[in-house]
N, CA, C and O atoms as a GROMACS GRO file, in nm:
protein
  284
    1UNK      N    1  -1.947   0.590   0.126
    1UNK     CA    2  -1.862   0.703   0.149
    1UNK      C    3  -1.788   0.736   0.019
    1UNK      O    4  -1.709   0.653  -0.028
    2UNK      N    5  -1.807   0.830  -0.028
    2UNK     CA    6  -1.699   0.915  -0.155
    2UNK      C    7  -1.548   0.940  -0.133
    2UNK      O    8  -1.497   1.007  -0.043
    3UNK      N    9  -1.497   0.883  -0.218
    3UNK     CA   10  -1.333   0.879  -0.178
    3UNK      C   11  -1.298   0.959  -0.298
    3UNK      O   12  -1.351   0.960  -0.409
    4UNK      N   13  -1.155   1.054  -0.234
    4UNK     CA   14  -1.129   1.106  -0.368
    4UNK      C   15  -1.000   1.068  -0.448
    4UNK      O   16  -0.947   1.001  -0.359
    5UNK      N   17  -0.941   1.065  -0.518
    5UNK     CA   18  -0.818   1.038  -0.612
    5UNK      C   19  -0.703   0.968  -0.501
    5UNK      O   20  -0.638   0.864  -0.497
    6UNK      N   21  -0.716   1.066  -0.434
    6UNK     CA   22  -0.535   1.010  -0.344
    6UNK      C   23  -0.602   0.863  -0.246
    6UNK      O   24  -0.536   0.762  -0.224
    7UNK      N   25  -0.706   0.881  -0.213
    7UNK     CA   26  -0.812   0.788  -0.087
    7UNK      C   27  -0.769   0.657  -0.216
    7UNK      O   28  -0.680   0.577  -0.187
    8UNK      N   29  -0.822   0.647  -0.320
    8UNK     CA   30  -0.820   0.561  -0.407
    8UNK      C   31  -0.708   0.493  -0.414
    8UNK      O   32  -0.698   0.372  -0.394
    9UNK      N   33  -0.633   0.557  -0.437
    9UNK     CA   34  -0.480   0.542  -0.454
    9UNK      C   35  -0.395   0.464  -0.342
    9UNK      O   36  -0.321   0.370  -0.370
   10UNK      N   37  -0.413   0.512  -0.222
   10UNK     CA   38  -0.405   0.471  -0.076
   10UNK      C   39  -0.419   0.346  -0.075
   10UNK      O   40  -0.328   0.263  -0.071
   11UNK      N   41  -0.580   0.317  -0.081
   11UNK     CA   42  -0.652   0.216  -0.052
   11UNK      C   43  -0.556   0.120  -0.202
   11UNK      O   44  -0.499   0.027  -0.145
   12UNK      N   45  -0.537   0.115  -0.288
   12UNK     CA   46  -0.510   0.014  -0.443
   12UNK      C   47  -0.349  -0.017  -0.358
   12UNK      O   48  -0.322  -0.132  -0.321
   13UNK      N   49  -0.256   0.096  -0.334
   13UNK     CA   50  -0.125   0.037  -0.300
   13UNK      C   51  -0.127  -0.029  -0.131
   13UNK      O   52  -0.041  -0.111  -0.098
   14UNK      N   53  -0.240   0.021  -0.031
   14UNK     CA   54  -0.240  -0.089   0.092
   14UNK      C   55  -0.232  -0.258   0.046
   14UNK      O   56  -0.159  -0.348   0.088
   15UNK      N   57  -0.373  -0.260  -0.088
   15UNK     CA   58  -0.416  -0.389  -0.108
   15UNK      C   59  -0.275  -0.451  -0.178
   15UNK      O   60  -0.201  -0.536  -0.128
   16UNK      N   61  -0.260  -0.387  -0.297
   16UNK     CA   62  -0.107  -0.468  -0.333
   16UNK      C   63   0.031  -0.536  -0.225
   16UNK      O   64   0.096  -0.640  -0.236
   17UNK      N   65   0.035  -0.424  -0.122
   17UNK     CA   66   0.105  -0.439  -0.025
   17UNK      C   67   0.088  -0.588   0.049
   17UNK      O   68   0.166  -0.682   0.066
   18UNK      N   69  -0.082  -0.556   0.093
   18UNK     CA   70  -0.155  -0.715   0.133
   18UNK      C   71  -0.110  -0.826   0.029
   18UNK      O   72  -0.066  -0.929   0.080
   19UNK      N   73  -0.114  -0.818  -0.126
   19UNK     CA   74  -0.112  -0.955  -0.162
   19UNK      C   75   0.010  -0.945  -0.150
   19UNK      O   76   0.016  -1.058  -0.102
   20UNK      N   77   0.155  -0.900  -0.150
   20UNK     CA   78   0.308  -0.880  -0.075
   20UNK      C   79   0.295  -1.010   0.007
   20UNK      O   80   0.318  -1.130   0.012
   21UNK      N   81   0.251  -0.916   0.059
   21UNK     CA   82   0.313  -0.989   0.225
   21UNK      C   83   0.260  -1.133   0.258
   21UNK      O   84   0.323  -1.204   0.335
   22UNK      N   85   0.113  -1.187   0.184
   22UNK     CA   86   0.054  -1.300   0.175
   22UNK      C   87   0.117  -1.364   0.122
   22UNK      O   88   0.128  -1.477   0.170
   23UNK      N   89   0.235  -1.318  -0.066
   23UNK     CA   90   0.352  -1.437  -0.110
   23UNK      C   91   0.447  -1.436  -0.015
   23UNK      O   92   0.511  -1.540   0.000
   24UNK      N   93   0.467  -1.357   0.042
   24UNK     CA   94   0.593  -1.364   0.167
   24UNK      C   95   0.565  -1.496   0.290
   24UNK      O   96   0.645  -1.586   0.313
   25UNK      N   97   0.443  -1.480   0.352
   25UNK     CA   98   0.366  -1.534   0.432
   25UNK      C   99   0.401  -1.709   0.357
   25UNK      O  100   0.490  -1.793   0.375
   26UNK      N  101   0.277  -1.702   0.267
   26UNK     CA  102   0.232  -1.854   0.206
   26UNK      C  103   0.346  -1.899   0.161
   26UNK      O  104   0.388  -1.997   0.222
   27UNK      N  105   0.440  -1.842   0.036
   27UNK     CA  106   0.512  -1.895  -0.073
   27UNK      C  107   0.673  -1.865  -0.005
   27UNK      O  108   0.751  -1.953  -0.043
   28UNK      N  109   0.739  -1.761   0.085
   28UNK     CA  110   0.838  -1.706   0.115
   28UNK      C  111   0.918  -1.637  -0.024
   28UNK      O  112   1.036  -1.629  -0.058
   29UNK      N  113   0.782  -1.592  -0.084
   29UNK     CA  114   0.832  -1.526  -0.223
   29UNK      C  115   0.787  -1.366  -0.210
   29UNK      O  116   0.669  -1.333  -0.207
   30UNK      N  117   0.891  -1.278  -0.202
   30UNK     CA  118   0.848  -1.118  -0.252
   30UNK      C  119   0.884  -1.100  -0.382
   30UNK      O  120   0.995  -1.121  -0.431
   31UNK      N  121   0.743  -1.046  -0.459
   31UNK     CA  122   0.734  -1.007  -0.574
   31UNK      C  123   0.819  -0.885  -0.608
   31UNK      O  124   0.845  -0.857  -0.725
   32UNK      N  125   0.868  -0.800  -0.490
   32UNK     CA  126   0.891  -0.720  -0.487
   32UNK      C  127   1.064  -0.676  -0.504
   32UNK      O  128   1.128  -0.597  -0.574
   33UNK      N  129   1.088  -0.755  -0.422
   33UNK     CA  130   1.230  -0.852  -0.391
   33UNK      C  131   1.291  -0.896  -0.539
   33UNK      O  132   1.401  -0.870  -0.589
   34UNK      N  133   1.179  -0.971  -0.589
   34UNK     CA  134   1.244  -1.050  -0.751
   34UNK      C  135   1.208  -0.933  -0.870
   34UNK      O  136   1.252  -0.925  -0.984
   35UNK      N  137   1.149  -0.880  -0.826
   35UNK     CA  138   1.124  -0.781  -0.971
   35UNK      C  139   1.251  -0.637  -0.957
   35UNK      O  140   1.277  -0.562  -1.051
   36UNK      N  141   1.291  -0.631  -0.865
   36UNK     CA  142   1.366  -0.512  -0.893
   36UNK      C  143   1.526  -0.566  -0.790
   36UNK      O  144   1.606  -0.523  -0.708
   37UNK      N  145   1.506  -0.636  -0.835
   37UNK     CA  146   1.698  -0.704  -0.743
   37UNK      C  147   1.724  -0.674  -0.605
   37UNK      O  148   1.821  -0.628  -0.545
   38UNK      N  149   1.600  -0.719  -0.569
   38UNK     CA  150   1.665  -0.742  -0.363
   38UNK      C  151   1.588  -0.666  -0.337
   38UNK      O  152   1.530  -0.580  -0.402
   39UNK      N  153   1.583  -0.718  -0.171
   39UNK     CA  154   1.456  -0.643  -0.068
   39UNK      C  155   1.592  -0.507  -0.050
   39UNK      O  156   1.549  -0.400  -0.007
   40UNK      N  157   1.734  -0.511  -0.080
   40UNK     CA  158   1.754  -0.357   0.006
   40UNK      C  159   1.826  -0.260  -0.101
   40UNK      O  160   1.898  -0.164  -0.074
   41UNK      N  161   1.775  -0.331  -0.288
   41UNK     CA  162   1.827  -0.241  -0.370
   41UNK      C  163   1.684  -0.071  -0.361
   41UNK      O  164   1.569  -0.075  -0.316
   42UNK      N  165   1.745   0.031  -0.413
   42UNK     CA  166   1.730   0.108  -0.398
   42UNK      C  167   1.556   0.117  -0.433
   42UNK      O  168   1.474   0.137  -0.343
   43UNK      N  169   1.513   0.098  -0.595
   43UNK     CA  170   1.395   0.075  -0.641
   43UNK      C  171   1.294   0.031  -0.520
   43UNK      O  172   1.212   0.094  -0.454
   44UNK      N  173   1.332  -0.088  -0.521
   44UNK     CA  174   1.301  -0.202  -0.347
   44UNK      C  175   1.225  -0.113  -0.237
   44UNK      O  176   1.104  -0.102  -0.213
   45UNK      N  177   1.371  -0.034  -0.162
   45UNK     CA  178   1.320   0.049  -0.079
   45UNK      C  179   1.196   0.161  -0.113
   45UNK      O  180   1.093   0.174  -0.046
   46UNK      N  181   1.235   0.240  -0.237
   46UNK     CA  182   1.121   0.327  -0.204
   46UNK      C  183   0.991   0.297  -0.249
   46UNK      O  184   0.905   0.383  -0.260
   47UNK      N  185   0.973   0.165  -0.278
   47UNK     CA  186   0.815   0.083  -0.332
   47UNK      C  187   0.767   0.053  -0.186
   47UNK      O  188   0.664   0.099  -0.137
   48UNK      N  189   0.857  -0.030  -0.125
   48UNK     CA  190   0.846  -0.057   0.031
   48UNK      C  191   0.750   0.057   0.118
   48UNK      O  192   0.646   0.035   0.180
   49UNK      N  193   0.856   0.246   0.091
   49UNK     CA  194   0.805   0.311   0.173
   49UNK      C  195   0.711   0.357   0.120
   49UNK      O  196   0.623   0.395   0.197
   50UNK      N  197   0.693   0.369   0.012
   50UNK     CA  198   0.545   0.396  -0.079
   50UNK      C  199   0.408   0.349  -0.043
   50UNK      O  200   0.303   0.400  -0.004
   51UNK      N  201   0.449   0.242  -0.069
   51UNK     CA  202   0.358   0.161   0.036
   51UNK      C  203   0.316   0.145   0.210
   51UNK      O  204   0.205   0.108   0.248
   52UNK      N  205   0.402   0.172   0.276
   52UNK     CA  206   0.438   0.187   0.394
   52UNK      C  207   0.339   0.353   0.412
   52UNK      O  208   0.243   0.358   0.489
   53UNK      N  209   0.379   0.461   0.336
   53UNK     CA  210   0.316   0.595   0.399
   53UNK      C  211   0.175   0.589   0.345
   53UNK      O  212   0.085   0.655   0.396
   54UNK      N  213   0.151   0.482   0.203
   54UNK     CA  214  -0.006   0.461   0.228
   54UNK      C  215  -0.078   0.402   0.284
   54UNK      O  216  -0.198   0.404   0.253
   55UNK      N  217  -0.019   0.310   0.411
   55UNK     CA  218  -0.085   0.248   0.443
   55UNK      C  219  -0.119   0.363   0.647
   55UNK      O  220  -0.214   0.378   0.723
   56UNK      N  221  -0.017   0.396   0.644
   56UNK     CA  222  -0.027   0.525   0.718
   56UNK      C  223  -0.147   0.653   0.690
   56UNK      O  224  -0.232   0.708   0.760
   57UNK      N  225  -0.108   0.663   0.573
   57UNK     CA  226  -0.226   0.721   0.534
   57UNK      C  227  -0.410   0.682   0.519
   57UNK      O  228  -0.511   0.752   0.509
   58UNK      N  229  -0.385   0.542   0.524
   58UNK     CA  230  -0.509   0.481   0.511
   58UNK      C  231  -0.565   0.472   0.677
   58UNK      O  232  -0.676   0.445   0.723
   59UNK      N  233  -0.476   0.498   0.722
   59UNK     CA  234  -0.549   0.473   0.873
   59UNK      C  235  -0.661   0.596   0.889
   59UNK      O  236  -0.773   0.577   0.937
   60UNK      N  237  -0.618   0.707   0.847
   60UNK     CA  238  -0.682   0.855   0.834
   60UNK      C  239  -0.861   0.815   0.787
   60UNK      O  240  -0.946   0.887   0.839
   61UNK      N  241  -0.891   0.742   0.726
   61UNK     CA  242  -1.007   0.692   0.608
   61UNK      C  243  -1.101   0.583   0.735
   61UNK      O  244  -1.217   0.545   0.719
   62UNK      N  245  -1.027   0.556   0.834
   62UNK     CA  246  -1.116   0.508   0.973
   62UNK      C  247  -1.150   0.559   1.035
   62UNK      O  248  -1.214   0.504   1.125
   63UNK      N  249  -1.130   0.727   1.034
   63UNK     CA  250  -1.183   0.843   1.172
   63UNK      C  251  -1.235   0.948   1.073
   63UNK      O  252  -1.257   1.065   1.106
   64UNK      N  253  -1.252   0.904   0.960
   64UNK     CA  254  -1.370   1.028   0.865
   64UNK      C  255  -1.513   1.018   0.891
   64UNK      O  256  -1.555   0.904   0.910
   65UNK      N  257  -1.593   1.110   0.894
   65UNK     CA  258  -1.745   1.128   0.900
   65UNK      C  259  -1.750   1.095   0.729
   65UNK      O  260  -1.678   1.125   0.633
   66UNK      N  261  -1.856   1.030   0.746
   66UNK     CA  262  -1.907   0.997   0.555
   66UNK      C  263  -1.965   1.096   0.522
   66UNK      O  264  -1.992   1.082   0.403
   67UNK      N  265  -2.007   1.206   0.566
   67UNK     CA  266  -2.006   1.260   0.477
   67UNK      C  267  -1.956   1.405   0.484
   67UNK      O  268  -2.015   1.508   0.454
   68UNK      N  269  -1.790   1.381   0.549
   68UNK     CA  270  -1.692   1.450   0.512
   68UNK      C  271  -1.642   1.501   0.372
   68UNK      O  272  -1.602   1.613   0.340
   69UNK      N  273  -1.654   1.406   0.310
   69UNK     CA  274  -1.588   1.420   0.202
   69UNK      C  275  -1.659   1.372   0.042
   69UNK      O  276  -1.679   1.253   0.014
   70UNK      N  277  -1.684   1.464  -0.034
   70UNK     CA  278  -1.756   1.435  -0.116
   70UNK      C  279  -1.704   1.525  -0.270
   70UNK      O  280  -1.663   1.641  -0.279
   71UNK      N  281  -1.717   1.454  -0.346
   71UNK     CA  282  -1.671   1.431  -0.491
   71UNK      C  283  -1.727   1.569  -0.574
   71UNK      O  284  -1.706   1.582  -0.695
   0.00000   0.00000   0.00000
């Protein structure tokens, strides 16, 4: 299936999100948390929802016909 720019994009910040939540999970470490000063400083939050509306958005990329969409 042909994905275009934003599909790409979607899909790269879901996966980052995944390895997130796996140091959270395994280590009780957010990368996310230590790189920008706290899970509820401002930076924090909108990486969070960034992530959060692509992964919303990625749900969209499970009810496409393949060959909806093409490059």
């Amino acid at each position: 299936m042909a994905r275009n720019g934003l599909d790409r994009v979607a899909l790269l910040l879901v996966i980052v999100g995944a390895v997130v939540w796996l140091s959270v999970g395994l280590f009780q470490f957010d990368f996310v948390a230590a790189l920008f000063g706290g899970a509820s400083s401002t930076v924090s939050r909108i990486i969070y929802s960034v992530v959060g509306i692509a992964g919303v958005y990625s749900i969209s990329l499970l009810f496409r016909d393949s060959d909806a969409v093409r490059e």
